[in-house]
TORKOL-4160 file (C-alpha; in steps of 0.2 Angstrom, whole numbers, padded with zeros to 4 digits, m for minus):
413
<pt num="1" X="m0096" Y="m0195" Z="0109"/>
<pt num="2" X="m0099" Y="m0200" Z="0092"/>
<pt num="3" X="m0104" Y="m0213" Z="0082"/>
<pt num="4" X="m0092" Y="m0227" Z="0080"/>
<pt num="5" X="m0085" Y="m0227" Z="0061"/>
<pt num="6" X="m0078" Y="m0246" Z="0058"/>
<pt num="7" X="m0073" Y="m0242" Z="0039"/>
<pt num="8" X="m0059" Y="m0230" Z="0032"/>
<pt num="9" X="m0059" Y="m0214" Z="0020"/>
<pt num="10" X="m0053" Y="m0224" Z="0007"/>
<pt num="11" X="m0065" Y="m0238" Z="0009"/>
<pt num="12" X="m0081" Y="m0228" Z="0009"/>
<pt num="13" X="m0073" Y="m0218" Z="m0005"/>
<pt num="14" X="m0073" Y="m0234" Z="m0015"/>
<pt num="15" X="m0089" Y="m0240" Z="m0010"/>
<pt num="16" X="m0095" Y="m0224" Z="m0016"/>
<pt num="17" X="m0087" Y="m0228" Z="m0032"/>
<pt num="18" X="m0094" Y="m0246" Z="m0032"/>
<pt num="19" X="m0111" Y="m0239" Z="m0029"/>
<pt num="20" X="m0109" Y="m0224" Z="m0042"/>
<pt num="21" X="m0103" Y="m0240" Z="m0054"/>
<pt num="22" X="m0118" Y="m0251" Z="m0048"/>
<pt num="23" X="m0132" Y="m0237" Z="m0053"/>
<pt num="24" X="m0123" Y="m0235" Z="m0072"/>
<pt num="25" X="m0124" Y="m0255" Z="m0073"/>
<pt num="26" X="m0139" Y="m0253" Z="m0069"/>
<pt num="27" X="m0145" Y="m0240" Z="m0081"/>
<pt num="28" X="m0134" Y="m0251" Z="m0093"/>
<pt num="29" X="m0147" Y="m0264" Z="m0090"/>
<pt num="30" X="m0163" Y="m0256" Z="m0090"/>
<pt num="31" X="m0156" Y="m0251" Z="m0109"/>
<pt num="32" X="m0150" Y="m0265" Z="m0113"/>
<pt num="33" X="m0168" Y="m0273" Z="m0108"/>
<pt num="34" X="m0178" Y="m0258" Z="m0116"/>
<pt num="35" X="m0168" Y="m0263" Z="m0132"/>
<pt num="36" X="m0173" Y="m0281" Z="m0131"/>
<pt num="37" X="m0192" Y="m0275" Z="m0128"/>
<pt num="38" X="m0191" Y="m0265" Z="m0142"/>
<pt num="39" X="m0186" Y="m0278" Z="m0151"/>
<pt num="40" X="m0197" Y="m0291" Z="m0147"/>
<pt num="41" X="m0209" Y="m0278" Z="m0154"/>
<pt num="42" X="m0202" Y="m0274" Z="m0169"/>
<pt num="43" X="m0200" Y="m0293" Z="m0174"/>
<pt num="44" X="m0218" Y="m0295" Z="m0171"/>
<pt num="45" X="m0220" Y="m0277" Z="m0183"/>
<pt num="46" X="m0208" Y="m0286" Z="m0196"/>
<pt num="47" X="m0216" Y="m0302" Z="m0194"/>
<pt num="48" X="m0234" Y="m0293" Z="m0198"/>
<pt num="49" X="m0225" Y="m0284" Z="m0213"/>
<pt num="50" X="m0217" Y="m0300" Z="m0221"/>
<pt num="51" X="m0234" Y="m0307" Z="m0220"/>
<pt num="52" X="m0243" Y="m0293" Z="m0227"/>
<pt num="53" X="m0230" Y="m0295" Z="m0241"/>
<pt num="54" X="m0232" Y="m0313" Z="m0242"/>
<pt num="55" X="m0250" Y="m0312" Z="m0245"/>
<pt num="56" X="m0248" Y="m0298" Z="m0258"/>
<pt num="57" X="m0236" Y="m0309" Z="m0267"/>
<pt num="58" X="m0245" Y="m0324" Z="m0266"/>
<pt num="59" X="m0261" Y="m0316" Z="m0272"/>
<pt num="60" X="m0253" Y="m0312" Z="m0289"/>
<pt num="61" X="m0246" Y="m0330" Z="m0289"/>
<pt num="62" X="m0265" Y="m0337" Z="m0289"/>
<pt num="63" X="m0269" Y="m0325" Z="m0302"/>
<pt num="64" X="m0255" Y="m0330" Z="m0311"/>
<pt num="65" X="m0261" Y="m0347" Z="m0310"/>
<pt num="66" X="m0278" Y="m0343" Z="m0315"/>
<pt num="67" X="m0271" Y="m0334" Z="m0330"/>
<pt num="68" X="m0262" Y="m0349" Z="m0333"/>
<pt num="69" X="m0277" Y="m0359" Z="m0332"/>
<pt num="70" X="m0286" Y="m0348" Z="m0344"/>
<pt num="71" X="m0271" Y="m0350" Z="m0357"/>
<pt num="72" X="m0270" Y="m0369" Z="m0357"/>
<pt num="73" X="m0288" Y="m0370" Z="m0358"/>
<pt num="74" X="m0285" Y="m0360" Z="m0376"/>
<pt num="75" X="m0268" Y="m0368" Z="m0381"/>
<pt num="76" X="m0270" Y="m0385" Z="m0374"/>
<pt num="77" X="m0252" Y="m0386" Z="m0375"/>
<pt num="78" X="m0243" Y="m0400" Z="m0368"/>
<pt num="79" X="m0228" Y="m0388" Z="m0363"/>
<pt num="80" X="m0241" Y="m0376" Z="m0354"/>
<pt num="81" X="m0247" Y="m0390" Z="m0345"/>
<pt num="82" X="m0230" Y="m0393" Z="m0337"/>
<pt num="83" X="m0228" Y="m0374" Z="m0334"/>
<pt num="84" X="m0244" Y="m0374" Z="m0324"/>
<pt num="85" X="m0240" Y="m0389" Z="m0315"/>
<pt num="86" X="m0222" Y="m0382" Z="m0309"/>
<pt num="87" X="m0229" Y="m0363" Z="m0303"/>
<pt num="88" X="m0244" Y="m0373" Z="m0293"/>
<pt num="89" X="m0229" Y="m0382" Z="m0284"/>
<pt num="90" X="m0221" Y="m0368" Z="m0281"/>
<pt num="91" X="m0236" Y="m0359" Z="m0275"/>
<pt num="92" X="m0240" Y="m0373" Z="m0265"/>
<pt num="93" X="m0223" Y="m0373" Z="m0254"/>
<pt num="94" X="m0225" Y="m0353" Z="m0255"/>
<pt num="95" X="m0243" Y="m0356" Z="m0243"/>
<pt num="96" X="m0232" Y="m0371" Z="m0234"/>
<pt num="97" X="m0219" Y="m0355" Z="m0229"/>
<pt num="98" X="m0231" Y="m0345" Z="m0226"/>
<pt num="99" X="m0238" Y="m0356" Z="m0212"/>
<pt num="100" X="m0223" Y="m0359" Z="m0204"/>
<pt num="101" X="m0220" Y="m0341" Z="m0203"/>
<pt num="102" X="m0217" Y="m0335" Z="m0185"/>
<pt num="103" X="m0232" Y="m0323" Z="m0184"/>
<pt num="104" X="m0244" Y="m0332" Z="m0196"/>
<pt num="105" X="m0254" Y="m0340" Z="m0178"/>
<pt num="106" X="m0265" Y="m0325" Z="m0182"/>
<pt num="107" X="m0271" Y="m0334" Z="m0199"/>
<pt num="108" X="m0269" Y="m0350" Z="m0196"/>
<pt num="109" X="m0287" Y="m0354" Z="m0200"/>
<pt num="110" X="m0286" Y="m0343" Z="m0216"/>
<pt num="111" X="m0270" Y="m0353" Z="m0221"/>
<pt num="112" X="m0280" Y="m0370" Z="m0217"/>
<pt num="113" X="m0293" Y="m0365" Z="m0230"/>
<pt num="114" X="m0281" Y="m0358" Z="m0242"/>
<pt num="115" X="m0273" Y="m0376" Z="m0241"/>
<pt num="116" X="m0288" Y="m0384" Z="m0244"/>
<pt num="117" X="m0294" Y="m0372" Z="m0258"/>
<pt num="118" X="m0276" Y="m0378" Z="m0268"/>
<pt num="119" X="m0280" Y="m0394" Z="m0264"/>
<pt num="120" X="m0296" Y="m0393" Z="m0272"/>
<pt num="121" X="m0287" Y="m0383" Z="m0287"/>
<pt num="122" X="m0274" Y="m0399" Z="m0287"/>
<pt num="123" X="m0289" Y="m0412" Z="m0287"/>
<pt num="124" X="m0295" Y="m0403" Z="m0303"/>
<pt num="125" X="m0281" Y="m0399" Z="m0313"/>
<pt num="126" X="m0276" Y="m0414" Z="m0314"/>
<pt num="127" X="m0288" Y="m0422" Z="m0323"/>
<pt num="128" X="m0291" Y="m0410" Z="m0333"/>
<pt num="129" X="m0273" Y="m0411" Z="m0338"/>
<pt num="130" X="m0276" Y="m0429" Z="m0344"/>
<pt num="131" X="m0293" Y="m0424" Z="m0353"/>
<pt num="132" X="m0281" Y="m0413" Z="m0365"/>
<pt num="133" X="m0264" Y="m0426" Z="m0367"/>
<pt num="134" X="m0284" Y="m0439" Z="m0369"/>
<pt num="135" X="m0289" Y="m0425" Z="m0384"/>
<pt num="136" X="m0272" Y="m0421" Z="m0391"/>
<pt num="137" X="m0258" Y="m0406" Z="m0385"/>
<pt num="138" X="m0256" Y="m0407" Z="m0404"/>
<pt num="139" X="m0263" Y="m0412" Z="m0420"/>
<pt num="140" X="m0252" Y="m0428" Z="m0419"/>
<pt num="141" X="m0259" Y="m0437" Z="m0404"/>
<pt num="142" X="m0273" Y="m0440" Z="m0395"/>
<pt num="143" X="m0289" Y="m0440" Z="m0402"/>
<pt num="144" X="m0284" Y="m0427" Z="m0414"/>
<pt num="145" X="m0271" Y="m0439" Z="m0423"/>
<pt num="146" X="m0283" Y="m0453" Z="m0425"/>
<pt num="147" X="m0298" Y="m0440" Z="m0431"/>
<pt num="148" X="m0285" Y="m0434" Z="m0443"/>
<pt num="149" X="m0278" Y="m0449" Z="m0448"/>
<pt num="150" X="m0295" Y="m0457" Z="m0452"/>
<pt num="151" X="m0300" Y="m0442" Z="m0461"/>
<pt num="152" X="m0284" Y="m0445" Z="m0470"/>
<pt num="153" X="m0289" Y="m0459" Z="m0476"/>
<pt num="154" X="m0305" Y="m0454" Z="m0485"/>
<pt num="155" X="m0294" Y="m0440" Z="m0490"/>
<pt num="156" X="m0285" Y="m0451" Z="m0500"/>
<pt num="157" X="m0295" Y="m0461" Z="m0508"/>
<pt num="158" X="m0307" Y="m0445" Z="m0512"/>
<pt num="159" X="m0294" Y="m0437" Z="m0521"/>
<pt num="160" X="m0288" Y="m0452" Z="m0532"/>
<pt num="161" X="m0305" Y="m0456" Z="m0538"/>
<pt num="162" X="m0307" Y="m0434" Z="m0543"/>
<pt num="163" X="m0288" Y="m0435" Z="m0551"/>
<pt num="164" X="m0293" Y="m0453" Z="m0558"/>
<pt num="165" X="m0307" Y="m0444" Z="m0570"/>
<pt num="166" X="m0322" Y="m0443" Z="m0556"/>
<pt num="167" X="m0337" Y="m0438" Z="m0559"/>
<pt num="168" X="m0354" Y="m0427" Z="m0552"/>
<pt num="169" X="m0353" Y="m0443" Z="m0537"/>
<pt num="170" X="m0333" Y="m0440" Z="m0533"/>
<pt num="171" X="m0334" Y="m0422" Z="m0533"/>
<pt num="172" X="m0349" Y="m0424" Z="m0521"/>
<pt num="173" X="m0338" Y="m0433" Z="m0509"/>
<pt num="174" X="m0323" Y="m0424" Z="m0509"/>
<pt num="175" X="m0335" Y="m0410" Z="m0505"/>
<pt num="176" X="m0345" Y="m0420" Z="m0493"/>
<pt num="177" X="m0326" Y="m0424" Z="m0485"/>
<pt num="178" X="m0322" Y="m0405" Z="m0484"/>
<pt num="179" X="m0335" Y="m0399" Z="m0478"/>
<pt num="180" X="m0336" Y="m0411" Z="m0464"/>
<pt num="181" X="m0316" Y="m0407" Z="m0460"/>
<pt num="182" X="m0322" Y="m0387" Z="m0462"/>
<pt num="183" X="m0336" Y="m0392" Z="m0450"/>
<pt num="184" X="m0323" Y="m0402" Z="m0437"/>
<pt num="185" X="m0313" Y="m0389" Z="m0438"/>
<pt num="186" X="m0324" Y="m0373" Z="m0432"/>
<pt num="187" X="m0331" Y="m0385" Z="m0419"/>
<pt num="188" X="m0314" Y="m0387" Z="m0410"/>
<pt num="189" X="m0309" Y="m0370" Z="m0412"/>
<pt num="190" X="m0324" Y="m0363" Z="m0405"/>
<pt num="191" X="m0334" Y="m0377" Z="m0394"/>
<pt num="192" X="m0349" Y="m0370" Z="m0397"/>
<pt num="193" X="m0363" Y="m0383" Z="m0396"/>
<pt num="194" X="m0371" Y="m0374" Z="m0411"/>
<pt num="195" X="m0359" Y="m0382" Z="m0422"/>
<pt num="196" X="m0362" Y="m0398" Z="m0416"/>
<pt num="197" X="m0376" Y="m0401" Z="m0426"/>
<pt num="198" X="m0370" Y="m0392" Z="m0441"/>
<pt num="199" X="m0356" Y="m0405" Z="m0438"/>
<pt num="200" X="m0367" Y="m0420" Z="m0437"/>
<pt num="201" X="m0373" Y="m0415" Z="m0451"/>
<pt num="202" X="m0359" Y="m0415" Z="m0463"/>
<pt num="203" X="m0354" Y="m0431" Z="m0455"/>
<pt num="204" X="m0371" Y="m0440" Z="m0463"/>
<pt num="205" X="m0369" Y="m0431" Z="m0478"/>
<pt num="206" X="m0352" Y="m0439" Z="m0480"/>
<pt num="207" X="m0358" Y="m0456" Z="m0478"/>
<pt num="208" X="m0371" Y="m0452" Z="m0491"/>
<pt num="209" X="m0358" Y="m0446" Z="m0504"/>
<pt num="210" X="m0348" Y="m0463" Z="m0500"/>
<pt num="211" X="m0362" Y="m0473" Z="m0504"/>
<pt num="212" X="m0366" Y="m0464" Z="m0522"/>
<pt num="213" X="m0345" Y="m0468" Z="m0527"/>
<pt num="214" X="m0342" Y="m0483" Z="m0536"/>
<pt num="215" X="m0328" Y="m0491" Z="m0527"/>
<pt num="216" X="m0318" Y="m0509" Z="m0527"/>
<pt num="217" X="m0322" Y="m0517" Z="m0511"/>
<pt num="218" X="m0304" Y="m0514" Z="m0505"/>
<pt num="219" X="m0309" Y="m0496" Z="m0507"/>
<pt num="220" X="m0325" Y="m0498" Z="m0500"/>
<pt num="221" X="m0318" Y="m0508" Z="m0485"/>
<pt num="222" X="m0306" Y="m0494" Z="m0481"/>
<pt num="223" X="m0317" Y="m0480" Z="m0483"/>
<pt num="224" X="m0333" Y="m0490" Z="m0473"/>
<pt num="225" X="m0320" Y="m0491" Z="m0458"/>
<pt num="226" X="m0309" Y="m0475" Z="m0462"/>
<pt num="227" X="m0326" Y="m0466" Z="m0460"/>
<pt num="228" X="m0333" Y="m0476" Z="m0444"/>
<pt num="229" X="m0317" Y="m0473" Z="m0435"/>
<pt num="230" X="m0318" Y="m0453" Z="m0440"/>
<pt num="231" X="m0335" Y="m0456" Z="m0431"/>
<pt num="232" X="m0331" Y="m0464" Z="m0418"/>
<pt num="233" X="m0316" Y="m0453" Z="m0413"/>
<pt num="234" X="m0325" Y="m0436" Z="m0417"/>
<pt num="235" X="m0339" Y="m0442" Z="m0403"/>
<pt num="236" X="m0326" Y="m0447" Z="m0390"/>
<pt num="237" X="m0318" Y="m0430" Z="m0395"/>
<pt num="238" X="m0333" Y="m0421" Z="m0391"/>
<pt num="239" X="m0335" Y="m0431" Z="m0375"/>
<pt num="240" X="m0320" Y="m0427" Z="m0370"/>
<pt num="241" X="m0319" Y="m0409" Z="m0373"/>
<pt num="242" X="m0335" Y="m0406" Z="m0364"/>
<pt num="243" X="m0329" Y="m0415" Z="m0349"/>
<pt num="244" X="m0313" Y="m0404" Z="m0351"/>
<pt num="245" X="m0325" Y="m0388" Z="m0350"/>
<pt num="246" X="m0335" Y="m0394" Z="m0335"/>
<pt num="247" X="m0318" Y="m0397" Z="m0326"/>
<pt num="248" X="m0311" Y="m0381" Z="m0331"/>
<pt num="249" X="m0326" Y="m0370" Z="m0324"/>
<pt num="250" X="m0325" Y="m0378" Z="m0310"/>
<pt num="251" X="m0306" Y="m0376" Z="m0307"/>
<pt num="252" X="m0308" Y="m0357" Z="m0311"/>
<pt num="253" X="m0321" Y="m0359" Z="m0295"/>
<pt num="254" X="m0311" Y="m0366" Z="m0286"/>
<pt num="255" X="m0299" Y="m0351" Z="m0291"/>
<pt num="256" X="m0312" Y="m0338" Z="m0288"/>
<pt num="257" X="m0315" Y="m0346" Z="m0270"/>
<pt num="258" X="m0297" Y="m0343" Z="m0263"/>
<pt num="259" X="m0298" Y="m0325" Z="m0267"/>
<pt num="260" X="m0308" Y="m0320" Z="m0253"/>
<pt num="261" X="m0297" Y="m0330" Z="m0241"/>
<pt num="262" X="m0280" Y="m0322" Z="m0249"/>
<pt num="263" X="m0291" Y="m0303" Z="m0247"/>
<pt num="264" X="m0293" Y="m0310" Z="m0228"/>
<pt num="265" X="m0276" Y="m0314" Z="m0225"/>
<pt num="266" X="m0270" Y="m0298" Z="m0229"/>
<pt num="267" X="m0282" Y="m0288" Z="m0220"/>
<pt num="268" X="m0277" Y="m0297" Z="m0204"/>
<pt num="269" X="m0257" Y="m0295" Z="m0208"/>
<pt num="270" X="m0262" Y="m0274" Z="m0213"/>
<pt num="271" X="m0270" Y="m0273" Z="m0195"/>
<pt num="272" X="m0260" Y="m0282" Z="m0187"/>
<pt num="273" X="m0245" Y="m0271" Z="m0192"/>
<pt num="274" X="m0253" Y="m0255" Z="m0189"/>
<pt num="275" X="m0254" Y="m0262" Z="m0169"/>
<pt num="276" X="m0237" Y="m0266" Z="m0170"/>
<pt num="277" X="m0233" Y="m0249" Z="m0175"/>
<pt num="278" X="m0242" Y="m0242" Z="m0162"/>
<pt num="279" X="m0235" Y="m0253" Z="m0149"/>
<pt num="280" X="m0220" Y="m0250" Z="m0156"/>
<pt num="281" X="m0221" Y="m0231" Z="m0153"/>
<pt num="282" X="m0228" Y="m0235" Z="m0137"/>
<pt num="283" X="m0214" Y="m0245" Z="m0129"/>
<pt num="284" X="m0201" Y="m0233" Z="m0136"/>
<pt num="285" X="m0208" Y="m0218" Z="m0124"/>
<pt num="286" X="m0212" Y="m0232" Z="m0109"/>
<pt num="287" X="m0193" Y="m0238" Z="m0113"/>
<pt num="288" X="m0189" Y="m0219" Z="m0113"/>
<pt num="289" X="m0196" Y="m0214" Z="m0097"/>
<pt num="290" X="m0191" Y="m0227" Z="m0088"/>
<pt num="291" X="m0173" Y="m0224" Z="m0093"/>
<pt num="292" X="m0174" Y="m0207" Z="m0088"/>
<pt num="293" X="m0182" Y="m0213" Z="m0070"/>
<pt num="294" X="m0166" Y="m0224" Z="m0070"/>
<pt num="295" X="m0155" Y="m0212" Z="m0073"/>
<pt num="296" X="m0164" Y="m0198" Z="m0063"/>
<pt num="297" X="m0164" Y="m0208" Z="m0047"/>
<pt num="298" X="m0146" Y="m0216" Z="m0051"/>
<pt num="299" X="m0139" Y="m0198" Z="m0051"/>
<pt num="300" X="m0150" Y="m0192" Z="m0033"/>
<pt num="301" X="m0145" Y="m0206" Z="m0027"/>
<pt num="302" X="m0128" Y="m0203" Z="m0032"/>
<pt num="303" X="m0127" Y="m0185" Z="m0026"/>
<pt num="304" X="m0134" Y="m0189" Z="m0010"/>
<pt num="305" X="m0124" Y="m0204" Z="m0006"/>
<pt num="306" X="m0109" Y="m0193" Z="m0011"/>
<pt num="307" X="m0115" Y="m0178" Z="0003"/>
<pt num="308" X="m0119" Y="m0188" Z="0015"/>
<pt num="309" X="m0101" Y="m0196" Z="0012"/>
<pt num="310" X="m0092" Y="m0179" Z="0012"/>
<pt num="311" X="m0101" Y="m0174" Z="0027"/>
<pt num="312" X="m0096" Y="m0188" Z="0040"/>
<pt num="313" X="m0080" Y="m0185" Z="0034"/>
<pt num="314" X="m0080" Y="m0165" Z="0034"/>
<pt num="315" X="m0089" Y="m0163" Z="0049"/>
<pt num="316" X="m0077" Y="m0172" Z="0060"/>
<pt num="317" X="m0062" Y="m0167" Z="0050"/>
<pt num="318" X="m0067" Y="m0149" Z="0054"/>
<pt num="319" X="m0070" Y="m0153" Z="0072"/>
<pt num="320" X="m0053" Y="m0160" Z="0074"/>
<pt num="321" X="m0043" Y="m0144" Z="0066"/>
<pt num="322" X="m0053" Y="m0133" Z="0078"/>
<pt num="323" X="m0045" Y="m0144" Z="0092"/>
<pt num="324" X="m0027" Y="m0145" Z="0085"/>
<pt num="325" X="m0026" Y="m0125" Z="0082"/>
<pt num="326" X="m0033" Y="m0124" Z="0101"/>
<pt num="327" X="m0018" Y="m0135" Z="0105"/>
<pt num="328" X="m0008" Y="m0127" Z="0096"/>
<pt num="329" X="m0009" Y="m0111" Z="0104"/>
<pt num="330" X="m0006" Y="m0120" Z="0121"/>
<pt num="331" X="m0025" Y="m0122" Z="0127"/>
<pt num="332" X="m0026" Y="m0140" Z="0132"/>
<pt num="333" X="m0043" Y="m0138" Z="0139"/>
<pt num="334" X="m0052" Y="m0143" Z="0124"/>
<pt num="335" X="m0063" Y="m0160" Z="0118"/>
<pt num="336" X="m0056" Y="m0169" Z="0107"/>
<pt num="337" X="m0071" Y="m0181" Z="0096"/>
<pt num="338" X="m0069" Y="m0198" Z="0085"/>
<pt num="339" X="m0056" Y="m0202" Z="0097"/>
<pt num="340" X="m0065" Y="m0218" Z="0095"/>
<pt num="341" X="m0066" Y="m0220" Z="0077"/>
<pt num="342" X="m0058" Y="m0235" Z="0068"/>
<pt num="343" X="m0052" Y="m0223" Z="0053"/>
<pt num="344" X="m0040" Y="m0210" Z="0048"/>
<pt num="345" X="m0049" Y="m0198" Z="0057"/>
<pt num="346" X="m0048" Y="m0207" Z="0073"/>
<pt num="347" X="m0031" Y="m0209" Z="0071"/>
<pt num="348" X="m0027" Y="m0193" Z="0071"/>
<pt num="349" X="m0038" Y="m0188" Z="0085"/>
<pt num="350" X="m0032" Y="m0202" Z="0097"/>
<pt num="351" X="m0013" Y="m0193" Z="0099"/>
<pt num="352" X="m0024" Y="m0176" Z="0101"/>
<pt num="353" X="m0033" Y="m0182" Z="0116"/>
<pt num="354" X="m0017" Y="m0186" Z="0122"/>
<pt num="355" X="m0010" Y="m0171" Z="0124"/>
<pt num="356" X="m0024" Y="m0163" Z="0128"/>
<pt num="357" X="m0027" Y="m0172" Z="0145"/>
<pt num="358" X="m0016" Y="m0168" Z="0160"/>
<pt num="359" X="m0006" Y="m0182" Z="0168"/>
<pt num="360" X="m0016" Y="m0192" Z="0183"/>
<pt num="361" X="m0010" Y="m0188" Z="0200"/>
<pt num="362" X="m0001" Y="m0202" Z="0209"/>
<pt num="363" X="m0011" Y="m0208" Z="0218"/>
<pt num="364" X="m0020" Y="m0214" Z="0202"/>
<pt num="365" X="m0034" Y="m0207" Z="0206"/>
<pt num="366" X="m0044" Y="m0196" Z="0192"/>
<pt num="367" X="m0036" Y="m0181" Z="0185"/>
<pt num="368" X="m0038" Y="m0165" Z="0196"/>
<pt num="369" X="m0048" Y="m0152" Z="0188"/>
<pt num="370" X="m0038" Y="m0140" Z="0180"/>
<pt num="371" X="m0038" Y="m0123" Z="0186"/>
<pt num="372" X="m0050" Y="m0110" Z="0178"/>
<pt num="373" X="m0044" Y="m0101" Z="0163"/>
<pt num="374" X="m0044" Y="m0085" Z="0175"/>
<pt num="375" X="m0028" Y="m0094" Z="0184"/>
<pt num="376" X="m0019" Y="m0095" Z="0169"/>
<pt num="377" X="m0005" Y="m0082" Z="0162"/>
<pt num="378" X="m0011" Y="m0074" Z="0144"/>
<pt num="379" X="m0007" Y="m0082" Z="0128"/>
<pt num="380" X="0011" Y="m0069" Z="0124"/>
<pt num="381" X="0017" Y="m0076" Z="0144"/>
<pt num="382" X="0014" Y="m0094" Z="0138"/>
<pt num="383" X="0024" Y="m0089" Z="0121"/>
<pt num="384" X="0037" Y="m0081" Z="0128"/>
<pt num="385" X="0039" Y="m0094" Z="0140"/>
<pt num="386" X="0040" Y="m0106" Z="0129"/>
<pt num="387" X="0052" Y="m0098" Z="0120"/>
<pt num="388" X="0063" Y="m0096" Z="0135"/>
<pt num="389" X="0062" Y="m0113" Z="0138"/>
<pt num="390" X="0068" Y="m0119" Z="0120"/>
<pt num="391" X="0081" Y="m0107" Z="0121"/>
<pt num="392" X="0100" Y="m0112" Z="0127"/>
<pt num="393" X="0108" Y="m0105" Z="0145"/>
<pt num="394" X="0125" Y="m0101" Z="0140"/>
<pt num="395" X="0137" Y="m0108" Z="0153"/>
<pt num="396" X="0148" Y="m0100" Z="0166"/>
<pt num="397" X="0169" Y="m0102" Z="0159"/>
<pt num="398" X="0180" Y="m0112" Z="0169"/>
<pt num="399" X="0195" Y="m0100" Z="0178"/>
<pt num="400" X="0208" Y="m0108" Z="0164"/>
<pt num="401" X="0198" Y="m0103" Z="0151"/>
<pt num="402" X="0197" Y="m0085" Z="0159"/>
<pt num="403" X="0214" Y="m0080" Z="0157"/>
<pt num="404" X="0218" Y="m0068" Z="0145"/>
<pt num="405" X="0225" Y="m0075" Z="0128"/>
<pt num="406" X="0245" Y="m0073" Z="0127"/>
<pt num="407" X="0252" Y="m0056" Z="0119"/>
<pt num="408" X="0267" Y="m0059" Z="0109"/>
<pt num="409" X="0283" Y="m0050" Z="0111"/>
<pt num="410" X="0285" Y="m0035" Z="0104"/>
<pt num="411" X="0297" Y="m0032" Z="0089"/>
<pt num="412" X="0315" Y="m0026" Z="0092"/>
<pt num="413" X="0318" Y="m0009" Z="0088"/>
């Protein structure tokens, strides 16, 4: 008696198929999440890399900047102030990216100092930027226009008097006058305090030369005030310049300090690419094996499913053509099995069993046992009387159709 199968060939063919289809979608998406793995790794490897990148760029920015600093501290150029001022602001949003950068959690304290640090760099430029628009960006405002236009006016006046027919007394104040502007001059250009005293100097020997010059009181006048307000903006100069200088030191500090941050945040973006590399390779082999598991166990459990398959359908397929050729050679005393199956198999075993079970008696009771095989004639009696019995009797003719068939006459002669 065997098992009782419920589902057909065909439906355990295709659940076989469904099941082969099931273990490829799977495997499908074991890739599919390898893949996303793999990539959620390499964003973390590209994020480490754009940050590595970012710092190298901004690095040179700030040193650019710092440059910039050095020039402007030469030049004192209004358009240079501009310049500085528009590459901090982009420096400044560039460190303002970088922050919202989707790795930069790692640095987060380094970009928070590196946001004051600017800050700080912000809080000194700035007035720094107004000590030189205060001294002049050139020689026609500031402090250096009304310097020059006071020394102007003693200019003027000194070379009338020497053109006018001067003597010893003029040409010792145009002298005193040059010397002064000579001794202005190198002070600006250098800012050495040395020649602050050497310009000093030349200042009171001026005023000395004025007083030895006979002049109007117009003159006087003019020259007496032409000469306190060279004074007078020639101090504030100085006073300006030097507070320029102090500021500009401390900004090139306040350079110098975000160096070491800048060093810090690419130190952390180098390491942290170099793990992400190596995690990177290691999840492309764990993604790898566990592909080939996938696969591996998809295609066994494949093969077996498919064996097992075949076999409860071989099997019993086989047992079934032993019993039709048994019956086919007139030996009904054979077992027929899966006569209780619900598929094809069964369907064919069903009509089998049949024929291979005598008629009951009529009594109804159970079939009488059949007789042993000793009892029964040999397979070529059983065919040749089976082929006597499919073969016709010809019948007996009646007396009419006995008679002998008419003879015609014969011929005249």
């Amino acid at each position: 008696m065997s098992t009782k199968i419920n589902l057909s060939i065909r439906k355990r063919v295709l659940l076989l198929a469904v099941l082969s289809g099931l273990g490829v979608a799977s495997v499908g998406g074991i890739a599919l999440w390898g893949e996303a793995a793999l990539g959620r790794v390499e964003a973390e490897a590209d994020t480490y890399a754009t940050l590595a990148t970012r710092a190298r760029d901004l690095k040179a920015d700030i040193f650019g900047l710092r440059g910039a600093a050095t020039e402007l501290a030469g030049a004192r150029s209004g358009p240079l102030i501009d310049l500085f001022q528009k590459r901090f602001d982009e420096t400044a949003t560039s460190v303002r990216d970088l922050g919202q950068l989707g790795g930069a959690a790692a640095v987060t304290t380094q970009i928070r100092a590196l946001e004051q640090r600017l800050a700080e760099v912000k809080g000194l430029f700035d007035p720094l930027a107004k000590s030189y628009r205060t001294l002049g960006t050139s020689q026609n405002d500031g402090l250096n226009d009304a310097v020059r236009s006071a020394a102007g006016e003693m200019e003027a006046i000194s070379r009338a008097k020497v053109l006018g027919g001067g003597g010893e007394a003029e040409f010792r104040l145009a002298y005193a006058l040059a010397a002064a502007r000579l001794a202005e001059r190198r002070y600006m250009a250098d800012h050495d305090q040395e020649l602050l005293g050497e310009m000093e100097t030349a200042a009171g020997r001026l005023e000395r030369a004025i007083g030895r010059v006979e002049l109007d009181d117009a003159e006087k006048a003019t020259m007496t005030k032409a000469l306190a307000t060279y004074r007078g903006a020639l101090a504030a100069w100085v006073e300006e310049d030097r507070a320029a200088f102090t500021t500009y030191e401390k900004l090139i500090g306040a350079f110098d300090l975000i160096a070491p941050v800048l060093e810090e945040i690419g130190k952390i973006a180098l390491d942290g690419q170099a793990a992400s590399h190596d995690a990177l390779a290691e999840a492309r082999a764990a993604n790898a094996r566990l592909l080939l598991f996938a696969a591996g166990f998809v295609l066994i459990g494949t093969v077996v499913l498919s064996l097992l398959t075949g076999r409860s359908i071989s099997r019993p397929l086989g047992g079934l053509r032993g019993a039709m050729d048994q019956l086919a050679t007139g030996d009904l005393d054979c077992a027929i099995d899966g006569t209780d199956r619900r598929d094809e198999i069964g369907d064919m075993a069903r009509p089998c069993s049949s024929s291979a079970t005598p008629p009951p008696n009529a009594a109804g009771s159970r079939p009488s046992a059949r007789a042993p095989p000793t009892s029964r004639p040999s397979a070529p009696k059983r065919w040749k009387r089976s082929c006597a019995a499919s073969t016709p009797v010809p019948r007996p003719r009646s007396p009419r159709s006995a008679r002998p068939p008419p003879v015609s006459p014969a011929p005249p002669r």
